[in-house]
KEKOLPA-435323 format. One record per residue (C-alpha): chain; residue number from 1; y, x, z. Coordinates in steps of 0.2 Angstrom, whole numbers. Each point is the difference from the previous one (the first is absolute). Example, Ala and Ser with C-alpha at 12.3 -4.5 7.8 and 13.67 -1.06 7.14 Angstrom:
BEGIN
+-------+-----+-------+-------+-------+
: chain :   n :    c2 :    c1 :    c3 :
+-------+-----+-------+-------+-------+
:     A :   1 :   -22 :    62 :    39 :
:     A :   2 :    17 :     6 :    -3 :
+-------+-----+-------+-------+-------+
//
This chain:
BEGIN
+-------+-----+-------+-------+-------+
: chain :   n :    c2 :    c1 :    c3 :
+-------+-----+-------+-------+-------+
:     A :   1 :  -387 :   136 :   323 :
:     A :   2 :     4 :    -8 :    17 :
:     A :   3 :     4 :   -16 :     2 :
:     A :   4 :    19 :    -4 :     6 :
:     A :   5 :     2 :   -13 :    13 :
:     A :   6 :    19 :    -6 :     3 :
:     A :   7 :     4 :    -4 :    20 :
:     A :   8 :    13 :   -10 :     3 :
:     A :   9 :     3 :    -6 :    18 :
:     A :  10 :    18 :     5 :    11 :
:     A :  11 :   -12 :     6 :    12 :
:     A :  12 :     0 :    18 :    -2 :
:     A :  13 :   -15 :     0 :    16 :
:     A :  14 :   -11 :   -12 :   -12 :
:     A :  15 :     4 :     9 :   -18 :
:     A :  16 :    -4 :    17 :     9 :
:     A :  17 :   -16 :    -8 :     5 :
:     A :  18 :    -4 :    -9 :   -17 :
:     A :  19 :     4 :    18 :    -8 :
:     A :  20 :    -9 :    10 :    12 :
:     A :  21 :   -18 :   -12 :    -1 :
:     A :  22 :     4 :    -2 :   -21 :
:     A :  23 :     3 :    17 :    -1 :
:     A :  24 :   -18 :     6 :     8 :
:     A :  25 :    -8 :   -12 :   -12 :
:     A :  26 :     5 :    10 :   -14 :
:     A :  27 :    17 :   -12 :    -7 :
:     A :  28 :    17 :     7 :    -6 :
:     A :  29 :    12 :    -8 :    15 :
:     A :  30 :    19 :    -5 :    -4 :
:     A :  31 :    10 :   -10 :    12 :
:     A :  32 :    15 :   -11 :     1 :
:     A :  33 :     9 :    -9 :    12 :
:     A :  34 :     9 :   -16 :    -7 :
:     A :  35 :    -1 :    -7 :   -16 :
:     A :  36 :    12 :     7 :   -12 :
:     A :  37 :    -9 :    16 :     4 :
:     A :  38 :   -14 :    -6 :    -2 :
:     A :  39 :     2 :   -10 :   -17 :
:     A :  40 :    10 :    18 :    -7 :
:     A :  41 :   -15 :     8 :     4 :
:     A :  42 :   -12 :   -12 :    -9 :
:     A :  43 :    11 :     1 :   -15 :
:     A :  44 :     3 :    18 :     0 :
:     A :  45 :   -21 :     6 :     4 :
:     A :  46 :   -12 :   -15 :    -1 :
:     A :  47 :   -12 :     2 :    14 :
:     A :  48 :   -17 :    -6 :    -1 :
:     A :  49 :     2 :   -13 :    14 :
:     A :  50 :    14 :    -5 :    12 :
:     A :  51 :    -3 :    -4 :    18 :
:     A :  52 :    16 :   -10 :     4 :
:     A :  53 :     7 :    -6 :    17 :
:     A :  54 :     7 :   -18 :     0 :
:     A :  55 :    16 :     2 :     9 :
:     A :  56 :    11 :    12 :    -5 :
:     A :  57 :    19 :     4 :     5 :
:     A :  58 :     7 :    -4 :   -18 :
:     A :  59 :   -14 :   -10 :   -11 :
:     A :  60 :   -16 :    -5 :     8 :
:     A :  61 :   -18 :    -1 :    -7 :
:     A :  62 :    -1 :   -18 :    -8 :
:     A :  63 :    17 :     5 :   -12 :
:     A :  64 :    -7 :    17 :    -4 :
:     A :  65 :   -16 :    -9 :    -5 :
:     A :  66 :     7 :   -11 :    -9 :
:     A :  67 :    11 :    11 :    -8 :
:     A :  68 :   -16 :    11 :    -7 :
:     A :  69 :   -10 :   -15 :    -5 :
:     A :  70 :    17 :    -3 :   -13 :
:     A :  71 :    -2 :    15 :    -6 :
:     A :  72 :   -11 :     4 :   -13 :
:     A :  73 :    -3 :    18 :     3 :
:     A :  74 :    -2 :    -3 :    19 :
:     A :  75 :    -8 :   -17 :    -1 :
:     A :  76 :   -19 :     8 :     2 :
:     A :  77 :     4 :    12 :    14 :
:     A :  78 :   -13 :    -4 :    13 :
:     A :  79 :    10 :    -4 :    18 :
:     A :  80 :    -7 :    -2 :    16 :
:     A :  81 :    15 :    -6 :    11 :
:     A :  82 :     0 :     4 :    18 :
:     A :  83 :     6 :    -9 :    14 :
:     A :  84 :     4 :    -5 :    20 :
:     A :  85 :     2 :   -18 :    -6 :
:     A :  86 :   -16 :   -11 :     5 :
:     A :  87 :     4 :   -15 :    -4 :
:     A :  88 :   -12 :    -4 :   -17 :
:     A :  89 :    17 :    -6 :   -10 :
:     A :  90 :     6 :    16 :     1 :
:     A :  91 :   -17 :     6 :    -7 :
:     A :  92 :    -4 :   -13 :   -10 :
:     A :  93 :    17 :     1 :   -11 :
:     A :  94 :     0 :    18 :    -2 :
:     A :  95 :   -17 :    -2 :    -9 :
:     A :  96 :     7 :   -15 :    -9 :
:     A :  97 :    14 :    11 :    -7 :
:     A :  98 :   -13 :    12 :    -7 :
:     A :  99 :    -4 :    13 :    13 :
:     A : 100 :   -20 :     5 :     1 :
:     A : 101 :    -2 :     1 :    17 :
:     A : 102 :     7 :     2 :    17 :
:     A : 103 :    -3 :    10 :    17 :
:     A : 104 :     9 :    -6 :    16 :
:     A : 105 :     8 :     9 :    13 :
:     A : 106 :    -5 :     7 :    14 :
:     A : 107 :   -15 :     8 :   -14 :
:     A : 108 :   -13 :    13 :     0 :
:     A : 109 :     5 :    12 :   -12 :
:     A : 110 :   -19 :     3 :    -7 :
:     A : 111 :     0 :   -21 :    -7 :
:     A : 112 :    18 :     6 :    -8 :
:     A : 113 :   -11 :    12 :   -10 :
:     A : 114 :   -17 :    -9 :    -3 :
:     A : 115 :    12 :   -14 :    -6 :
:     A : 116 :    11 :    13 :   -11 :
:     A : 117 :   -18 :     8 :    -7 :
:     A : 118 :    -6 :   -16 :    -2 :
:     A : 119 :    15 :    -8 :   -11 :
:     A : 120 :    -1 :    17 :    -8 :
:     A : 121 :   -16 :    -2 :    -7 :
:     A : 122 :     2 :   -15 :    -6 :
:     A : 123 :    14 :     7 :   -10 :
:     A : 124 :   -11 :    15 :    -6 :
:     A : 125 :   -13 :   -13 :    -3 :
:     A : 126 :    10 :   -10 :   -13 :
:     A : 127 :     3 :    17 :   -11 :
:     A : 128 :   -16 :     3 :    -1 :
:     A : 129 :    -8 :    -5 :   -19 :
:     A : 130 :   -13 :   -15 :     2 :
:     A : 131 :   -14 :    -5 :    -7 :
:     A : 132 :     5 :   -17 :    -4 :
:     A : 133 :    16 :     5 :    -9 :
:     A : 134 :     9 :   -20 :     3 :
:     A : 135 :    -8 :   -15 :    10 :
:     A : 136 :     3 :   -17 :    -7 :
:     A : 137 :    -1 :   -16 :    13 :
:     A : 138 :     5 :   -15 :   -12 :
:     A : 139 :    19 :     3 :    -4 :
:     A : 140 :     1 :    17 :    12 :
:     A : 141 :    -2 :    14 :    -8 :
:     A : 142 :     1 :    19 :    10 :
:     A : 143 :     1 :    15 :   -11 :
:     A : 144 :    -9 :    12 :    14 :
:     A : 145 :     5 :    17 :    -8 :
:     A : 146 :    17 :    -7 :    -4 :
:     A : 147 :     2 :    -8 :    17 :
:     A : 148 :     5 :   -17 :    -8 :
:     A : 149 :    -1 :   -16 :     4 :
:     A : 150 :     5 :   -17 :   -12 :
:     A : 151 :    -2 :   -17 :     2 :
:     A : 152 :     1 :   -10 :   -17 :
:     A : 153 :     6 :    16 :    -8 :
:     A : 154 :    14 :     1 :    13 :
:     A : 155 :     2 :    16 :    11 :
:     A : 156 :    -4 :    -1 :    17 :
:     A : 157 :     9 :    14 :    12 :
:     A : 158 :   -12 :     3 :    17 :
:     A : 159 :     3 :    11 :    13 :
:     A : 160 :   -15 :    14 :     5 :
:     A : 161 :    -8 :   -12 :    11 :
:     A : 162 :     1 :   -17 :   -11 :
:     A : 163 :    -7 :    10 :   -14 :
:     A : 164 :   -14 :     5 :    10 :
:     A : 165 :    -5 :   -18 :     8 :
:     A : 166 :     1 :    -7 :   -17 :
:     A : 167 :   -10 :    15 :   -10 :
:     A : 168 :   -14 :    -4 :    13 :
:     A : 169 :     2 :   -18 :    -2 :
:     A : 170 :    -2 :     0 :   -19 :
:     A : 171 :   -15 :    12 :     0 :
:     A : 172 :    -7 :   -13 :    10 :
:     A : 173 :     5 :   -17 :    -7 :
:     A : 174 :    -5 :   -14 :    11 :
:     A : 175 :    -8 :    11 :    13 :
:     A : 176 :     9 :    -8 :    18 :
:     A : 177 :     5 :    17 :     8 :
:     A : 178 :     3 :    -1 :    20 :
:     A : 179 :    15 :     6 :     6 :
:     A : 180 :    -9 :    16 :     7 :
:     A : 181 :    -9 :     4 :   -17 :
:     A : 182 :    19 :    -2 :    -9 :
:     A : 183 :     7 :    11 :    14 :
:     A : 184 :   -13 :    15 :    -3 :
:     A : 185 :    -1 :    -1 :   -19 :
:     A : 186 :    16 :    -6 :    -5 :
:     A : 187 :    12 :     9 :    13 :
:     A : 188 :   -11 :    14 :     5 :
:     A : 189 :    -1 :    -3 :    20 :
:     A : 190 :   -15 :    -4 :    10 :
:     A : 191 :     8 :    -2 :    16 :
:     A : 192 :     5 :   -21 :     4 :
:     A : 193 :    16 :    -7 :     6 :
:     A : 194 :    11 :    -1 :   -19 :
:     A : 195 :    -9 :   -15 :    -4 :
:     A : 196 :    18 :    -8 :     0 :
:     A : 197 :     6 :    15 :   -10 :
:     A : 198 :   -12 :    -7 :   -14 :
:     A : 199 :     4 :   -15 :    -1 :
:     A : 200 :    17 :     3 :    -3 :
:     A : 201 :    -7 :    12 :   -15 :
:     A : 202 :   -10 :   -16 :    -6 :
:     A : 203 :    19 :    -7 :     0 :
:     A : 204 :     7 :    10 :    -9 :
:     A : 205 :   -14 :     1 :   -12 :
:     A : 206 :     1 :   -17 :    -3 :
:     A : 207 :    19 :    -5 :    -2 :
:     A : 208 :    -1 :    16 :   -14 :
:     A : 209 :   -15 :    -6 :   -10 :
:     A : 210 :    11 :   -21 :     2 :
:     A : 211 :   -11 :    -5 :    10 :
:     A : 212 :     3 :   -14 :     9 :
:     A : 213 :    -2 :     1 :    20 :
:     A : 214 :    -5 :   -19 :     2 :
:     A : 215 :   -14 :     0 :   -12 :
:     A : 216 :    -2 :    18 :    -6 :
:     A : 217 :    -9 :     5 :   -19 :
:     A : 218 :    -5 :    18 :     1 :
:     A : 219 :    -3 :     6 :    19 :
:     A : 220 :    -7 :   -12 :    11 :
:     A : 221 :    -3 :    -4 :    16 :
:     A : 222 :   -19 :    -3 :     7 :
:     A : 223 :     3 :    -5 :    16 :
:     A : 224 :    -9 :     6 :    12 :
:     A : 225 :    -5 :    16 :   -12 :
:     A : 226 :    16 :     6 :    -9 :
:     A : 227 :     6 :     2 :   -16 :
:     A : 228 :    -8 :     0 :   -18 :
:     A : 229 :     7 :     3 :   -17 :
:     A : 230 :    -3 :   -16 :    -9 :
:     A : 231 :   -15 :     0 :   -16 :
:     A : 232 :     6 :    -9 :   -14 :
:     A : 233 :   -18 :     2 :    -8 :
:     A : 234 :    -8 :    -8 :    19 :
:     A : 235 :    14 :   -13 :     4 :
:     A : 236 :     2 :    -5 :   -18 :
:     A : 237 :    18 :     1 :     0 :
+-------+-----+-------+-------+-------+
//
């Protein structure tokens, strides 16, 4: 079956675009152009993935966001949120709501795909059944063919992307990862320039496992290098 890809921009010249270059690569296209639309749509036919425009005449991408990360049958929805804003807050807080990604206007509508295949695979990836059934990194624990993640016992809910970062992070326990290795394995790119995108991820990541930012537990900081999943059994912690 095809993939559906949801486009939600007021800019019928863009959507046409995104449903013309989507469409060639084989997806199921559906558009909208504001947000009630868009989020009657999500309830009524779940796409696969949602390519949402930050500002819309009624609600704009951050509240749409937000609004699907509340809501437990929406809250895994992979989002890459497009946008004319440049300023990194913009970018920055969109990802902290819980989006996977974002493109920025003016864009070439061939990354728009690469991102949306790439995101997509990562998705495919997390159904597949595993060899290593659950991964277990001191008090984490991630149920791979469930696609669960606990801490003490505790249910952790991750978005597509954080469940990726950390999957690589705990097959690899106390291996320092560079920021382009995480990119590649854990988010599926091999281009540069969303170093800041994962850093926000790693954010996220760390405020839902309690970690604390200051002095951080599970996913640390090698500077310099990256980021490594602490080893309990190497550390002795």
């Amino acid at each position: 079956m095809k993939k559906r890809v949801l486009v939600v921009d007021d800019d019928k010249d863009i959507t046409r675009l995104l449903q013309s270059y989507l469409a060639q690569a084989g997806y199921e296209v559906r558009s909208a152009f504001d947000g009630e639309t868009a989020l009657h749509s999500l309830h009524a036919e779940r796409p696969d993935l949602l390519l949402l425009d930050l500002m819309l005449p009624d609600r704009d991408g951050w509240n749409i966001t937000r609004t699907l990360r509340a809501d437990p049958h929406l809250a895994d929805l992979p989002i890459i949120m497009i946008t004319a804003r440049i300023e990194d807050v913009d970018k920055i807080l969109g990802l902290e709501l819980g989006a996977d990604d974002y493109v920025t206007k003016p864009f070439n509508p061939r990354e728009v795909v690469a991102r949306v295949n790439a995101l997509l695979r990562r998705a495919r990836r997390d159904l597949q059944p595993s060899q290593s059934p659950a991964l277990e990194v001191g008090d984490l624990r991630m149920d791979v063919d469930g696609h669960a993640v606990t801490r003490a016992g505790a249910p952790v809910d991750l978005t597509v992307t954080e469940y990726n970062i950390l999957h690589v992070l705990m097959e690899n326990p106390g291996y320092a990862f560079t920021r382009a290795e995480l990119i590649e394995r854990g988010m599926g790119y091999v281009y540069g320039g969303v170093e800041r995108t994962l850093d926000s991820h790693i954010k996220n990541l760390r405020q839902k496992l309690g970690d604390n930012p200051q002095e951080p537990h599970y996913v640390q900081t090698v500077y310099g290098v990256g980021y490594r999943l602490c080893d309990p059994n190497r550390d002795g912690l």
